[in-house]
N, C-alpha and C positions, 0 to 999 in steps of 0.2 A: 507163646501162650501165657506165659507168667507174666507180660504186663499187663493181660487183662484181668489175672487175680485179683490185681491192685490196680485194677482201671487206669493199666495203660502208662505205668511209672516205675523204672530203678532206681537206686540210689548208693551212695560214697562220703566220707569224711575224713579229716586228720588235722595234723599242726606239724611243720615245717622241719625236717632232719635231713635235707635233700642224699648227703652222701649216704644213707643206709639203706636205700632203697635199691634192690637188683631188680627189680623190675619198673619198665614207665607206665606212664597214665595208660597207656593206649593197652598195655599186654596185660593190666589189669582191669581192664573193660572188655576185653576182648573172654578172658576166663571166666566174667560175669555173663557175658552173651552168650556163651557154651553150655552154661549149666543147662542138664537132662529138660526137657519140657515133654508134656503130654501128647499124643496124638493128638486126640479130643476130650474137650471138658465141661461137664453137663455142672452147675452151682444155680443156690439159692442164696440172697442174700439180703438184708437187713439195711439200710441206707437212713440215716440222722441226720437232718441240716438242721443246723444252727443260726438262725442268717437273720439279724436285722430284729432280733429279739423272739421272733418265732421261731417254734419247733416244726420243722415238717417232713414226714415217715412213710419212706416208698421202702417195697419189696422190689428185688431186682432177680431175676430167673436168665441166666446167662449160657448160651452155646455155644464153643468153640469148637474148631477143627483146623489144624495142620495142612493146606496143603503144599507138597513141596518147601519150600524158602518161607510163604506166606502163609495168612491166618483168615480164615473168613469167621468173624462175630457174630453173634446174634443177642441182644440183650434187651428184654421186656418190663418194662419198670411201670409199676401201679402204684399211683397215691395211694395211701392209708388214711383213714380208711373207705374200703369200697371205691375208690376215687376213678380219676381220670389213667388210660392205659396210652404209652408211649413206648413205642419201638423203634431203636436203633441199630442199623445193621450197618459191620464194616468191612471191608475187602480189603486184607492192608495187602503192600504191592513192595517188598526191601528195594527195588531199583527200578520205581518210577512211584508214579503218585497215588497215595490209598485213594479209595471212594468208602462214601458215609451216606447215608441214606438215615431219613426220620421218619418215620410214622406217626404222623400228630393225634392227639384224640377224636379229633373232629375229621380223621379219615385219611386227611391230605398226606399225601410221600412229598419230603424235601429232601435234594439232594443237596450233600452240606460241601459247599463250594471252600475256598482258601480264605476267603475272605471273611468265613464265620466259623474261622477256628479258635476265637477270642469268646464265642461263645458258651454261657455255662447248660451244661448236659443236665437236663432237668431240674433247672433252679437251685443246681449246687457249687460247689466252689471248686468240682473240675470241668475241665475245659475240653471241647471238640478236641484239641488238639492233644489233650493227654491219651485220647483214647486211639492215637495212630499210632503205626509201627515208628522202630527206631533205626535208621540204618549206620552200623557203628563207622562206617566212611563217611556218613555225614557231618562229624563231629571234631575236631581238634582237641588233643585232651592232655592235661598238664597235672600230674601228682604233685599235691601241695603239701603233703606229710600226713601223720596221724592223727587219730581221737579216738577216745574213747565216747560210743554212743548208744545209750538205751541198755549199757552193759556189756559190747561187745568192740574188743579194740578193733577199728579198720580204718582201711587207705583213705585219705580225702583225694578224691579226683575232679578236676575242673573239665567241665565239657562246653565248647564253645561251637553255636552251629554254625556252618558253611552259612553265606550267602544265600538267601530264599531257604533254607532247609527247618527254620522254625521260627514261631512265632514271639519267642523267647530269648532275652540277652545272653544267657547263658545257665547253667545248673551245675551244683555242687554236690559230688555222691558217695556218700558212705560205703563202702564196702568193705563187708567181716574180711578178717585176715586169714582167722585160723578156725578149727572145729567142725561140725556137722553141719553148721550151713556158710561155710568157706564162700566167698565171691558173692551172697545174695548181697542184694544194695539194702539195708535197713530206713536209709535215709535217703531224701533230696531236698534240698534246698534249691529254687527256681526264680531267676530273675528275672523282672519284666518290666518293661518302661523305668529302667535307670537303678530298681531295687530289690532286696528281696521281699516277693509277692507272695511267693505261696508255699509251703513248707511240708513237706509228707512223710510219713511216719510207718511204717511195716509194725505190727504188733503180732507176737502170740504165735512165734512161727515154728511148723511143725514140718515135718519130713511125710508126704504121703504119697506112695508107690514110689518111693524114691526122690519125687518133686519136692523142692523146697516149697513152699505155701503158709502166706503170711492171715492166717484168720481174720485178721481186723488190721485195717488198712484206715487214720486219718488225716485226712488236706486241712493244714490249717491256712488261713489266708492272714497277711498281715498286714500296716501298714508302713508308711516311710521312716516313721518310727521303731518299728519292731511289734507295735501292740497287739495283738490277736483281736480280728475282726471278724472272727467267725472262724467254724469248720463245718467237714463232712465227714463222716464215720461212719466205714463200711464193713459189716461183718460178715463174714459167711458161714452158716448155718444147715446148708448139705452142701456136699460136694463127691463129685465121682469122676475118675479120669478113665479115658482110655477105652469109654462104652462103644463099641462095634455098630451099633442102631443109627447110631450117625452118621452121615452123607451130607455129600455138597449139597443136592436137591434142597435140604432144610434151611439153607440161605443163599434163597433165589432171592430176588428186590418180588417178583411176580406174586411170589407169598406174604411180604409185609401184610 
């Protein structure tokens, strides 16, 4: 459930000391995968894109639920203001393939096939595909050493996906070393088409019911340069884990 806090994103970083490391990439991802998550989680949240000189401001009302291994989503996103209303439901699947489902304004259900996971979730700078599960055997993963980032020293780990398993060359991820929120990812850095594309950021991160939870979450998008060509900044503004009121019934596709 924690990558949908953050719509569907971990992260890691560092710089190269290889012999002082007792632990690899992989058992350092794997401690990241483990941290506590919610049954279920009921959030409101605040969404800013940046994009192309305009501003433009959706509210995002999000449902989650545990079941077993997987996650089933449910997330309602309204232009600001008064605007147009879009619903995305996701059934993510650890050992076989998520389904994704769109509710357009004008009514229509699209199911979001493989081939439209490049594109962006309501005209912002994340992608169909940020918002699938991750399964940590689908990854090859290499500690590149430390950094300090956003203030907090942690591991730089390199994740390289299997064949077919993403859409993406590869991601570079932060993760805290030490303290109260141990193993979250702060950072990712995310390659695509030959560079670094897109860059995401955890802010503001609190401890609730015992869940690590990053309040504000930003995608920056870059280009081959390095230059910031926009972002998306996500805040969340309620949240409540673990509400009992919750059922699978509440993400049927038969309800979009």
């Amino acid at each position: 459930m924690k990558k949908f806090a953050v719509l569907g994103l971990l992260s890691v970083f560092g710089v190269a000391i290889v012999t002082v490391y007792a632990m690899t990439g992989r058992e350092i991802m794997e401690k990241s995968d483990a941290l506590p998550e919610p049954r279920t989680a009921i959030s409101k949240a605040t969404m800013v894109i940046y994009k192309g000189g305009d501003t433009l401001t959706r509210t995002i009302e999000m449902m989650a639920m545990k079941v077993g291994q997987n996650d089933k989503v449910l997330a309602v996103v309204k232009e600001e203001p008064g605007g147009d209303i879009t619903k995305v439901l996701t059934h993510t699947n650890k050992t076989g393939e998520d389904m994704q489902w769109v509710k357009m304004s004008n009514g229509k259900v699209k199911r979001i096939s493989s081939g439209d996971r490049s594109g962006a979730f309501v005209n912002s700078h994340i992608f169909y595909e940020d918002l699938r599960s991750r399964n940590i055997d689908d990854y090859e993963y290499t500690l590149m050493g430390e950094e300090t980032v956003e203030g907090f020293p942690c591991y730089k780990v390199e994740a390289k996906p299997k064949p077919g398993k993403s859409i993406y060359d590869k991601a570079i991820f932060f993760i805290i070393k030490t303290g109260e929120f141990q193993y979250f990812a702060v950072r990712i850095d995310i390659f695509y088409e030959g560079y670094l594309y897109k860059r995401l950021i955890n802010y503001n991160l609190k401890k609730v019911d015992g869940i690590i939870t990053p309040y504000k979450a930003v995608m920056y998008r870059l280009d081959k340069k390095g230059a910031n060509l926009g972002r998306t900044e996500v805040t969340i503004t309620n949240l409540q884990y673990n509400n009992p009121a919750i059922n699978e019934n509440m993400f049927n596709v038969g309800k979009l």
